[in-house]
DODREN-712817 format. One record per residue (C-alpha): x, y negated, z; residue in one letter. Coordinates in nm, 2 decimals. Each point is the difference from the previous one (the first is absolute). Example, Ala and Ser with C-alpha at 12.3 -4.5 7.8 and 13.67 -1.06 7.14 Angstrom:
2
+--------+--------+--------+---------+
|     px |     py |     pz | residuo |
+--------+--------+--------+---------+
|   1.23 |   0.45 |   0.78 |       A |
|   0.14 |  -0.34 |  -0.07 |       S |
+--------+--------+--------+---------+
END
This chain:
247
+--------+--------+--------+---------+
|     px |     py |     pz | residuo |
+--------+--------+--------+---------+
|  -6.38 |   2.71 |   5.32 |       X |
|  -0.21 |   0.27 |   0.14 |       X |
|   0.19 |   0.23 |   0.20 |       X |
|  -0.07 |   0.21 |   0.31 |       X |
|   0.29 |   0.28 |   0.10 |       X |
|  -0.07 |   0.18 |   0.31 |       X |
|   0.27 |   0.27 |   0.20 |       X |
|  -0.23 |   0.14 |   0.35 |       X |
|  -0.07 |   0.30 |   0.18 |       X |
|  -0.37 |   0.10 |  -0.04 |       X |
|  -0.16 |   0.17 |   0.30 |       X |
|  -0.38 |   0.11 |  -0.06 |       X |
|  -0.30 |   0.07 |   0.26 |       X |
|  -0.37 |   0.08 |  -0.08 |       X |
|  -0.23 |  -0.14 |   0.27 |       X |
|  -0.31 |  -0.01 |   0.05 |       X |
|  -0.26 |  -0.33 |  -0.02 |       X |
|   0.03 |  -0.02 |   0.40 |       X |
|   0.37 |   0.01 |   0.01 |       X |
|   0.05 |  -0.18 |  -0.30 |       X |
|  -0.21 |  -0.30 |   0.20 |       X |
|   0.15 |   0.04 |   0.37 |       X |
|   0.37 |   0.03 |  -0.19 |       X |
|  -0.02 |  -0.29 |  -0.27 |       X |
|  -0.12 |  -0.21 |   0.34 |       X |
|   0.31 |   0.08 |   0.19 |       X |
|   0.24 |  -0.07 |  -0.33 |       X |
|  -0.13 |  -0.42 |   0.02 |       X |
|   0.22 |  -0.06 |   0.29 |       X |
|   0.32 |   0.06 |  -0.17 |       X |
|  -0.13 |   0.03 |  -0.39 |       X |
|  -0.20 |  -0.25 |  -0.19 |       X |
|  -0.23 |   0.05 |  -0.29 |       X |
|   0.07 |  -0.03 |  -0.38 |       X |
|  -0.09 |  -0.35 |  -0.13 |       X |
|  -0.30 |   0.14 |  -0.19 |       X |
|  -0.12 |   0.20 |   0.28 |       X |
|  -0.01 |  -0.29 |   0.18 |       X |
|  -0.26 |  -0.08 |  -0.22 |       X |
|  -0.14 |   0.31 |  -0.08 |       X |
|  -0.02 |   0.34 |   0.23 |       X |
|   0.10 |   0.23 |  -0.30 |       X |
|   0.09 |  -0.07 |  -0.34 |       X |
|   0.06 |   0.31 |  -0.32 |       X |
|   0.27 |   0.13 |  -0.11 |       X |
|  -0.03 |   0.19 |  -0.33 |       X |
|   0.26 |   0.21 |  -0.13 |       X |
|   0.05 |   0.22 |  -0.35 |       X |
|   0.28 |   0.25 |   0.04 |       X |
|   0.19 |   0.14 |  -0.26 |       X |
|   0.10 |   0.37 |  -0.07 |       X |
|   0.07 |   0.30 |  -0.28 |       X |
|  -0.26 |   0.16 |  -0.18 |       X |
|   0.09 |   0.32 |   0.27 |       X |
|   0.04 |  -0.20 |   0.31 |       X |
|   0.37 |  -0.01 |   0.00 |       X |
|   0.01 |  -0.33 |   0.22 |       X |
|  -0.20 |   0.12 |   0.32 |       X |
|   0.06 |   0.33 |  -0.03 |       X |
|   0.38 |  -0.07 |   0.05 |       X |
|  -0.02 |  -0.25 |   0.29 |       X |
|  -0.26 |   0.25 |   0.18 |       X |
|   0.28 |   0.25 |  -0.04 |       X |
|   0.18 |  -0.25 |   0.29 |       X |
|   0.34 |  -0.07 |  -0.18 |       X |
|   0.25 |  -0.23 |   0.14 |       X |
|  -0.13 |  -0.27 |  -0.33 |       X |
|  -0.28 |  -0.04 |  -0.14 |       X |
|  -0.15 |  -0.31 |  -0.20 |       X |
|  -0.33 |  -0.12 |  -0.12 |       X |
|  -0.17 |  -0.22 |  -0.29 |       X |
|  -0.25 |  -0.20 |   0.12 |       X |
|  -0.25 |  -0.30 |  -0.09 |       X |
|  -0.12 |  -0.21 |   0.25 |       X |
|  -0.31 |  -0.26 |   0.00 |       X |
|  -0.11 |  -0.20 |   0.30 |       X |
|  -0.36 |   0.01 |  -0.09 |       X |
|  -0.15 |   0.10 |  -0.29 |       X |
|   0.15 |  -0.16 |  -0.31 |       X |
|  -0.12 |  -0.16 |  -0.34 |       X |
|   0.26 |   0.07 |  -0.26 |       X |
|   0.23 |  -0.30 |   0.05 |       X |
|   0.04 |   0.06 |   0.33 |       X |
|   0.30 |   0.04 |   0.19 |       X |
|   0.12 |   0.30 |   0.07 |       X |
|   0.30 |   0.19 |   0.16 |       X |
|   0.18 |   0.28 |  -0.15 |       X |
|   0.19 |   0.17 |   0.26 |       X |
|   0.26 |   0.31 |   0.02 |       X |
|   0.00 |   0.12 |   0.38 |       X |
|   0.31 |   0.23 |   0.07 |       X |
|   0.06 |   0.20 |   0.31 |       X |
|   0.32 |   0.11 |   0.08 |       X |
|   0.09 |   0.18 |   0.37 |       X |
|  -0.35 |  -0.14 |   0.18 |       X |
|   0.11 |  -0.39 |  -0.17 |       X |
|  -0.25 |  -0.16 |  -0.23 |       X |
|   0.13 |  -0.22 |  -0.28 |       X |
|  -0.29 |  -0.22 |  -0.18 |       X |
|   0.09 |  -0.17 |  -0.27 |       X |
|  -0.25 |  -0.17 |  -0.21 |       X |
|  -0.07 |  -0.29 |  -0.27 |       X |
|  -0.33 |  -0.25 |  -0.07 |       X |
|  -0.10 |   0.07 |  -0.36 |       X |
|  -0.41 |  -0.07 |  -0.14 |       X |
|  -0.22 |   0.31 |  -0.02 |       X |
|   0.02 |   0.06 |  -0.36 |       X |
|   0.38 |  -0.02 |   0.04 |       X |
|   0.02 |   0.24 |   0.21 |       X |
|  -0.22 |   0.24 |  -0.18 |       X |
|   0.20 |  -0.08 |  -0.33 |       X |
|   0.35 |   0.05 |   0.16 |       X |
|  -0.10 |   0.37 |   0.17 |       X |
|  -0.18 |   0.10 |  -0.27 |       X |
|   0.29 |  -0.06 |  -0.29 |       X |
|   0.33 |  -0.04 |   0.22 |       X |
|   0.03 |  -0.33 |  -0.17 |       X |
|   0.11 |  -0.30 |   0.20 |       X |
|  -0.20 |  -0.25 |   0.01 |       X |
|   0.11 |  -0.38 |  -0.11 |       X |
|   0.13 |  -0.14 |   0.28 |       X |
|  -0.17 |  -0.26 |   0.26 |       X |
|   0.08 |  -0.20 |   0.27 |       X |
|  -0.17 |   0.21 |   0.21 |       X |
|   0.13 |   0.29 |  -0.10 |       X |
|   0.34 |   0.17 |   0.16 |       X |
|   0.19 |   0.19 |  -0.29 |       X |
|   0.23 |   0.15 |   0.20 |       X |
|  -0.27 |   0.25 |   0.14 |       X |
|  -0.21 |  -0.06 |  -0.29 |       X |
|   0.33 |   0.22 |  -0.16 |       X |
|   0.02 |   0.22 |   0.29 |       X |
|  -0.38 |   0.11 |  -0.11 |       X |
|   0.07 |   0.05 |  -0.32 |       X |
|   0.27 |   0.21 |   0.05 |       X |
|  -0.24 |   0.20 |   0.19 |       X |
|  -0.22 |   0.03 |  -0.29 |       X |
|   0.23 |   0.13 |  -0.22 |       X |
|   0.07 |   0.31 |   0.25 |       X |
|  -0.36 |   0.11 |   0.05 |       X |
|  -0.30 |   0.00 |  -0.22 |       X |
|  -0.23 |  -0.19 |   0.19 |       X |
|  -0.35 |  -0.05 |  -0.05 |       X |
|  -0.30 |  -0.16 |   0.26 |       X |
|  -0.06 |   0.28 |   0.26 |       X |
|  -0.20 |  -0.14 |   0.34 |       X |
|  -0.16 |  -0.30 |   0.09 |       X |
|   0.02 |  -0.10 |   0.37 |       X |
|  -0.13 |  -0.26 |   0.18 |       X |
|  -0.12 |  -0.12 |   0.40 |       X |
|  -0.07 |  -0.27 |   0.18 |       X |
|   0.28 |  -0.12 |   0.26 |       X |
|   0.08 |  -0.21 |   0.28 |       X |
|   0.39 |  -0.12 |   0.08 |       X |
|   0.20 |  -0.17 |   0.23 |       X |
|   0.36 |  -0.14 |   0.04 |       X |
|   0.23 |   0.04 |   0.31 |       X |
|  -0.03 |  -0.37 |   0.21 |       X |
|   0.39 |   0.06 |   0.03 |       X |
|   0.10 |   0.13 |  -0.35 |       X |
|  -0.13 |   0.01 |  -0.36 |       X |
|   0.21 |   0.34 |   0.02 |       X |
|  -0.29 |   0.21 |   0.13 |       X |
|  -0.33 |   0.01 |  -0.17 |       X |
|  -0.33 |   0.23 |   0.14 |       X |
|  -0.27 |   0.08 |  -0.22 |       X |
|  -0.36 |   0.16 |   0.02 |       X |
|  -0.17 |   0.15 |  -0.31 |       X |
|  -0.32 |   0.20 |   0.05 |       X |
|  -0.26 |   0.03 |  -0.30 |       X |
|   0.25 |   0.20 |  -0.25 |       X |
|  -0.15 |   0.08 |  -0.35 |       X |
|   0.15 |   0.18 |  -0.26 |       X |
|  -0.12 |   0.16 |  -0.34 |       X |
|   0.19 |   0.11 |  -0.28 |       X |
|  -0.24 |  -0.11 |  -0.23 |       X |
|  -0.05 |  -0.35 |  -0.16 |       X |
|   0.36 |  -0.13 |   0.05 |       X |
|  -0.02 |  -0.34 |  -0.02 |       X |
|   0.09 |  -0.23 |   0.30 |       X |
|  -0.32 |  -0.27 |  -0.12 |       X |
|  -0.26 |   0.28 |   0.05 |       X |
|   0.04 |  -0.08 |   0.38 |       X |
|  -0.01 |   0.20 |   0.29 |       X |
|  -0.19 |   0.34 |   0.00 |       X |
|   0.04 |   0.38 |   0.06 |       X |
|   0.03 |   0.30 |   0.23 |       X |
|   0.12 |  -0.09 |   0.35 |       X |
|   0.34 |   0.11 |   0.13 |       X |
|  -0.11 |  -0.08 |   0.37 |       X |
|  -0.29 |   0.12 |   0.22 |       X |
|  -0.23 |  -0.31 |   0.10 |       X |
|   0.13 |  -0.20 |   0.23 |       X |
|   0.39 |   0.09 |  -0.07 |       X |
|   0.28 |  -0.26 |  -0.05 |       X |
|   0.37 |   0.08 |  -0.10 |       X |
|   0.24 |  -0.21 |   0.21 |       X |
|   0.34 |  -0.03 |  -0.18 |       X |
|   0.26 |  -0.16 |   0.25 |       X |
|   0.30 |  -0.21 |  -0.31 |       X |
|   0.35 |  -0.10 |   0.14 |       X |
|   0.27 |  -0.02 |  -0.12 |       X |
|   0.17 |   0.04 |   0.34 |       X |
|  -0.08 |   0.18 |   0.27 |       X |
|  -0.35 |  -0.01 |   0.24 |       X |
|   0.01 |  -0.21 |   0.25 |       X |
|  -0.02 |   0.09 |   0.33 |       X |
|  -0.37 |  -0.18 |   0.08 |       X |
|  -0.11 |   0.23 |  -0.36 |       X |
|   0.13 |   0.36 |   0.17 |       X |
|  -0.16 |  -0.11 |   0.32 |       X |
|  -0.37 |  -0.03 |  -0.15 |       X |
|   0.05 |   0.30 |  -0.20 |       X |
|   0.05 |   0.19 |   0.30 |       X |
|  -0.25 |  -0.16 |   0.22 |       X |
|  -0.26 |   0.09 |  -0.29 |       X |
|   0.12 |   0.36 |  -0.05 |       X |
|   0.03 |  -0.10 |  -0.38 |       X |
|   0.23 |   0.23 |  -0.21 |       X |
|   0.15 |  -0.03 |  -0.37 |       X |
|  -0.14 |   0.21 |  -0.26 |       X |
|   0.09 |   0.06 |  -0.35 |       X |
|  -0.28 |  -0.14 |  -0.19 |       X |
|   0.08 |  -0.10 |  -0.37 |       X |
|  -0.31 |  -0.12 |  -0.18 |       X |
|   0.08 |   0.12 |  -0.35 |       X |
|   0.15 |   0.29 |   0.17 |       X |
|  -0.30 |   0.07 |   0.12 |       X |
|  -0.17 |  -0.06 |  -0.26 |       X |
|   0.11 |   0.22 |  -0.21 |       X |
|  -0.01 |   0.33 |   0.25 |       X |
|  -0.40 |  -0.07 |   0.06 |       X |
|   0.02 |  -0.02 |  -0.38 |       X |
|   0.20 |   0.37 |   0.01 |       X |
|  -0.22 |   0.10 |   0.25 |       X |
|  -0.32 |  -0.09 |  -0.16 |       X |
|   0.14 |   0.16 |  -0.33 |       X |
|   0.08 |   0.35 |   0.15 |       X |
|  -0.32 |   0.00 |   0.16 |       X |
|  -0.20 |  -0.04 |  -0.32 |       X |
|   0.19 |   0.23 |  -0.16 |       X |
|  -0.07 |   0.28 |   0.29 |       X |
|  -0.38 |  -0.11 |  -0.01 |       X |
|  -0.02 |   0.09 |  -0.43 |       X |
|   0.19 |   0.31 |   0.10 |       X |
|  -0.24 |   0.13 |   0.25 |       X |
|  -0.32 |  -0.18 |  -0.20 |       X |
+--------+--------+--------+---------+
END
């Protein structure tokens, strides 16, 4: 069965392409990379998010309540219609994150948001939050609203599985063309050169973690990508509309 449930902190950094290089160095003597990266020095992640017709879904979670949730779909590459895929609701609750999410195929997944019926059930599914999503759908009216996707580089903790670093730069999005197998492309969310670091655990840092971040001057920033997104999408909107105003 295909199952991944995650409860972590998430601390964000934006760096740029020199720090991203001197830091990711100094992580490899207590962190080790993913097995792909091993093999690879990036590999994309595409994402399609899910909201209302008026935004109900970001426009609440930018509003910083103590919970918030998302629907997400998730691709590692870009995929042919029987791929597999991960549906995913990520909660927030008090600075936690919950991720809960299930395997299904492409056009599963696409079926199941799209009517709120179930699909037939697979080994490779998990019904429990395969219920807990459409439960979700019957309390919002959701439609496809942003595609996402970047290019990333992980590693592990030597010590722990518990804590989890990752490096995205290369974020595309467009709201048009919402279809996870049309691969990546888009506006940037970064300036050339940028990466988002995103320190996971599910406990807290580690003393060796707080002592790099300090060495490095690095500092957390709130940086949501479909939170930002959307307000360069708000932005861009009230601009045009000033520009036909004063045309």
């Amino acid at each position: 069965m295909a199952i991944e449930v995650f409860n972590r902190y998430e601390n964000k950094y934006v760096l740029d392409e020199a720090t991203y290089r001197s830091f990711s160095n100094q992580l490899l003597a207590y962190m080790e990379l993913d097995d792909y990266n091993k093999q690879h020095e990036r590999y994309t992640i595409a994402n399609l998010y899910y909201d209302t017709p008026s935004n109900t879904i970001i426009r609440h979670s930018l509003s910083k309540p103590k919970y918030k949730e998302k629907l997400r779909l998730r691709a590692y590459g870009t995929p042919a219609p029987d791929a597999k895929v991960y549906l995913e609701i990520k909660k927030k609750f008090n600075g936690l994150v919950n991720k809960r999410r299930t395997a299904l195929r492409l056009h599963e997944a696409y079926a199941f948001v799209s009517t709120g019926d179930a699909p037939m059930p697979q080994p490779y599914m998990n019904h429990q939050v395969i219920g807990e999503i459409a439960y979700m759908l019957t309390q919002y009216e959701l439609q496809p609203a942003v595609y996402l996707a970047y290019e990333r580089q992980a590693m592990f903790s030597k010590e722990s599985r518990d804590l989890r670093i990752t490096f995205d730069t290369n974020i595309q999005s467009r709201r048009y063309d919402l279809e996870l197998e049309s691969g990546p492309y888009g506006e940037q969310l970064l300036e050339p050169g940028q990466w988002l670091m995103e320190i996971k655990a599910e406990k807290t840092m580690p003393l060796w973690l707080s002592r790099l971040l300090a060495e490095n001057r690095m500092y957390r920033t709130g940086f949501s990508k479909y939170g930002n997104e959307y307000k360069r999408m708000i932005a861009a909107r009230r601009t045009e509309k000033e520009r036909v105003v004063h045309a």
